[in-house]
FISENU-842096 format. One record per residue (C-alpha): x, y, z; residue number from 1; residue in one letter. Coordinates in pm, whole numbers, m for minus. Each point is the difference from the previous one (the first is absolute). Last residue first. Example, Ala and Ser with C-alpha at 12.3 -4.5 7.8 and 13.67 -1.06 7.14 Angstrom:
BEGIN
@px:1367, py:m106, pz:714, guza:2, guba:s
@px:m137, py:m344, pz:66, guza:1, guba:a
This chain:
BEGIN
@px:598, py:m1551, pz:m132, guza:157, guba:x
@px:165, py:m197, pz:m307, guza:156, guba:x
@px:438, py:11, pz:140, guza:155, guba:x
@px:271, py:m46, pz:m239, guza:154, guba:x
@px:345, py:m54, pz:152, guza:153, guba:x
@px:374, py:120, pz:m85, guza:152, guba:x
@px:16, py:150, pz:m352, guza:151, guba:x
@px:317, py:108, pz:m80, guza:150, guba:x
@px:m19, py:363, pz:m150, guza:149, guba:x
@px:180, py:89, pz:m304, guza:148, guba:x
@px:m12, py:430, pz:m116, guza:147, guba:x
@px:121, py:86, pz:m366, guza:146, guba:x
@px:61, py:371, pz:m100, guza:145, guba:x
@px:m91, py:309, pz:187, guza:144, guba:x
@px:m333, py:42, pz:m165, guza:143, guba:x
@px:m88, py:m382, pz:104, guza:142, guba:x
@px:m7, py:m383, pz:m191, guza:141, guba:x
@px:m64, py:m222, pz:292, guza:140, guba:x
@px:202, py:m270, pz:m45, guza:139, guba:x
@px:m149, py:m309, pz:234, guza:138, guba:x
@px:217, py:m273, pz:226, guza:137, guba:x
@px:m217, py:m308, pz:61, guza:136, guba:x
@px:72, py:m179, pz:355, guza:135, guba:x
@px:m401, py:6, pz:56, guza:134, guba:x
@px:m169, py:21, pz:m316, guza:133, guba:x
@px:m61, py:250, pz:m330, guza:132, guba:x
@px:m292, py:m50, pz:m190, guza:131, guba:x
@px:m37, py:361, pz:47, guza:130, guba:x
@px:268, py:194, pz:142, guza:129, guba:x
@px:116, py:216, pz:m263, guza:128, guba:x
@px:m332, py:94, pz:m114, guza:127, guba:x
@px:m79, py:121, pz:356, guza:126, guba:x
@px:373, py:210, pz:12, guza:125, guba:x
@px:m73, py:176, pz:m348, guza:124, guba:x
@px:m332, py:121, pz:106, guza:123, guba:x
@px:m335, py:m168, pz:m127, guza:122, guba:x
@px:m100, py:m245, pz:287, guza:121, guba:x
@px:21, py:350, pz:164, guza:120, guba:x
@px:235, py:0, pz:392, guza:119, guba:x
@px:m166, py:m30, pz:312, guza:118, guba:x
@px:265, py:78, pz:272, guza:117, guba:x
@px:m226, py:233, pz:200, guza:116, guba:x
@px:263, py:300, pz:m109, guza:115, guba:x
@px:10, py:m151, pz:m342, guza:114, guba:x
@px:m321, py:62, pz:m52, guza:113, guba:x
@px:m203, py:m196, pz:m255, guza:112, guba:x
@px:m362, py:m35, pz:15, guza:111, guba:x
@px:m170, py:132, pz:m280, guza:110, guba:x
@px:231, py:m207, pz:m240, guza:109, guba:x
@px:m88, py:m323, pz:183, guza:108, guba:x
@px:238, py:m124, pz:240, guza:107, guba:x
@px:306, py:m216, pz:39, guza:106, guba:x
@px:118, py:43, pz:398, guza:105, guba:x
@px:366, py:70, pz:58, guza:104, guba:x
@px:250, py:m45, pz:239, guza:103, guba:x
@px:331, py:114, pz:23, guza:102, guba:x
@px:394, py:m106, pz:120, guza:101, guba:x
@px:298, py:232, pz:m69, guza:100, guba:x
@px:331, py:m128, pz:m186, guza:99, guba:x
@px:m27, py:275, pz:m158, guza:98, guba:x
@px:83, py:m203, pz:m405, guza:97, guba:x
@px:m129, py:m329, pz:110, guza:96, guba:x
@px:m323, py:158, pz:152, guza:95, guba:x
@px:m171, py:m251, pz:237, guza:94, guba:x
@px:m339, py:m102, pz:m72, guza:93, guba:x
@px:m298, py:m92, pz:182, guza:92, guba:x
@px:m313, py:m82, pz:m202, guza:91, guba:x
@px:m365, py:65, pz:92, guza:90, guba:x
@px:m233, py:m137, pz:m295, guza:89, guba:x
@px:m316, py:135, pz:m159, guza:88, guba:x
@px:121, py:m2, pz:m328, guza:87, guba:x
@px:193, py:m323, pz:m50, guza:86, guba:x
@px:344, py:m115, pz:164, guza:85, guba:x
@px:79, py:m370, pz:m94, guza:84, guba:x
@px:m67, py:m262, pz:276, guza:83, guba:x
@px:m368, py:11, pz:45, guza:82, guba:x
@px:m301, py:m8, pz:183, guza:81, guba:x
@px:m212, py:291, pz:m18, guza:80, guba:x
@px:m299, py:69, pz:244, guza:79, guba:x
@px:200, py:194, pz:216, guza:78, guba:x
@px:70, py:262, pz:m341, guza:77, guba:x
@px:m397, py:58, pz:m23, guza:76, guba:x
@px:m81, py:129, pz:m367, guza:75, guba:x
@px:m255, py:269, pz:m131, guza:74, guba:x
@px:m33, py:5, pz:m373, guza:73, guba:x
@px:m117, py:281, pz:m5, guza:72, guba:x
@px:m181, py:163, pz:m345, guza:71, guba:x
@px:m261, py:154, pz:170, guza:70, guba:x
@px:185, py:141, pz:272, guza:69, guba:x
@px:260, py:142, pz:m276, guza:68, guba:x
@px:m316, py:202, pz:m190, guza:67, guba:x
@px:m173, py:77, pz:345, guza:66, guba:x
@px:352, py:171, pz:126, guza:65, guba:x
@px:43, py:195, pz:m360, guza:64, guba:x
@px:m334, py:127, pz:m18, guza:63, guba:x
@px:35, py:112, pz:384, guza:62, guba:x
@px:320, py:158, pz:m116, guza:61, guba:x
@px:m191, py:144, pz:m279, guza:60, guba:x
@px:m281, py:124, pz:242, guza:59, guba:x
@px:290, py:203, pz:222, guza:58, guba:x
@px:165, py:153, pz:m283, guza:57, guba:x
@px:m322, py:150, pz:m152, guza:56, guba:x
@px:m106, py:117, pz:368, guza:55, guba:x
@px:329, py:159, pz:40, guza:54, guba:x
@px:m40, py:190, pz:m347, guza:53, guba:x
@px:m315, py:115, pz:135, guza:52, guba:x
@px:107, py:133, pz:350, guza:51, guba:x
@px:317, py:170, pz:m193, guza:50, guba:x
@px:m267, py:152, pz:m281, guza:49, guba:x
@px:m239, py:113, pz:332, guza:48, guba:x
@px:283, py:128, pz:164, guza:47, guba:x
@px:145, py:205, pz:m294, guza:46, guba:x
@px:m353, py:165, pz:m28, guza:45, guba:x
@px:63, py:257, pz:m295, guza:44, guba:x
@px:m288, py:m189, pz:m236, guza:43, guba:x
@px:m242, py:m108, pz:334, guza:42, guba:x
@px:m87, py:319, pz:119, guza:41, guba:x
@px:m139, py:m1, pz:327, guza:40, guba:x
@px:233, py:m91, pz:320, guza:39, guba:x
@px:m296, py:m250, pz:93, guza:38, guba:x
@px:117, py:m199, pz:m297, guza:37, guba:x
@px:346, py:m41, pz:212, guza:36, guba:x
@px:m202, py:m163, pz:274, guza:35, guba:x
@px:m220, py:m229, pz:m194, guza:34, guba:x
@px:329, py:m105, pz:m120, guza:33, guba:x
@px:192, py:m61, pz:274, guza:32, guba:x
@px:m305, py:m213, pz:182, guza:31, guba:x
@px:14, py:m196, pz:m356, guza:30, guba:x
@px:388, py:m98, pz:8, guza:29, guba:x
@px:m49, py:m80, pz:404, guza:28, guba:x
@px:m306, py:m261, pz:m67, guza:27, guba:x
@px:196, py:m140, pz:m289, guza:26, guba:x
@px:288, py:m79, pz:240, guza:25, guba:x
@px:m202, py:m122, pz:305, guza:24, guba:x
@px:m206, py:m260, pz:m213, guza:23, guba:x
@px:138, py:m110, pz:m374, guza:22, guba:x
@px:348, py:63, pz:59, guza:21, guba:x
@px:m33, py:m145, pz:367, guza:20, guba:x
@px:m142, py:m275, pz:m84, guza:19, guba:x
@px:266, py:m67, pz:m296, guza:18, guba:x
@px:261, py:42, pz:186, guza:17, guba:x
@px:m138, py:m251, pz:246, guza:16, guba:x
@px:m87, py:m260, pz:m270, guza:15, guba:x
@px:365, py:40, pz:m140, guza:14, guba:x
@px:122, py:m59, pz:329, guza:13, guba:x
@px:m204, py:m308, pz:38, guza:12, guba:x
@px:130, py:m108, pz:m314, guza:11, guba:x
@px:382, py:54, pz:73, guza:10, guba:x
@px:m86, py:m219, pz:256, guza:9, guba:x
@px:m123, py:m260, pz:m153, guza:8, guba:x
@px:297, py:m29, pz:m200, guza:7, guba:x
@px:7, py:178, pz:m355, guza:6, guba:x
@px:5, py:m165, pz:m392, guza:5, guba:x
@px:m175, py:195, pz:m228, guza:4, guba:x
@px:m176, py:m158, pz:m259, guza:3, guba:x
@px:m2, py:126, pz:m427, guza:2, guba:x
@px:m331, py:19, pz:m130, guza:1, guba:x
């Protein structure tokens, strides 16, 4: 059984989703379709199939949310110490090819946004950096060709 790396917080957002999946969500899909069964015949009932099909999609996605809770390997980036970037880490970088300054946050897969800054431990730019350290220079390899960022500190918060 293969673990999934994710912050705490990533976690507790899982946990939430899946609250609310298996609580407010399933309590919706089933008010939906006692209603469409009220309309009467069940074959021609395109709200009943819809309500059902919803229902399906909504109790794999709880599968799914169980299935990588289970298998969490839940990690607190404050409680790292090190020199050499590792999931969990908060690294400001400086890209050599914009000339532009970011900051990015390495995340499980369920986490990532690049709007928050939380990047995938799988994408290109997270395999880059790792084992990487302050001073470091790392080639990300990216659709429109080859990106290098300087890497100027590495935070564990």
């Amino acid at each position: 059984m293969e673990r999934v790396p994710m912050t705490r917080q990533g976690a507790e957002e899982l946990r939430k989703m899946l609250a609310y999946l298996k609580g407010e969500k399933r309590h919706q899909i089933v008010a939906t379709i006692e209603e469409a069964r009220a309309h009467g015949d069940l074959s021609e009932n395109a709200e009943y199939h819809s309500a059902k099909e919803e229902q399906g999609m909504n109790e794999a996605r709880v599968a799914d949310i169980e299935d990588r809770l289970a298998r969490a390997h839940v990690i607190d980036p404050s409680a790292i110490s090190a020199e050499k970037i590792v999931f969990g880490a908060t690294v400001e970088l400086i890209d050599m090819n914009e000339g532009t300054e970011t900051t990015y946050q390495i995340v499980g897969v369920d986490e990532a946004s690049i709007e928050h800054g939380k990047v995938s431990i799988t994408s290109p730019i997270a395999r880059a950096l790792i084992g990487k350290e302050e001073g470091d220079v790392a080639v990300v390899q990216a659709p429109g060709g080859e990106r290098e960022f300087e890497i100027q500190s590495i935070k564990y918060v």
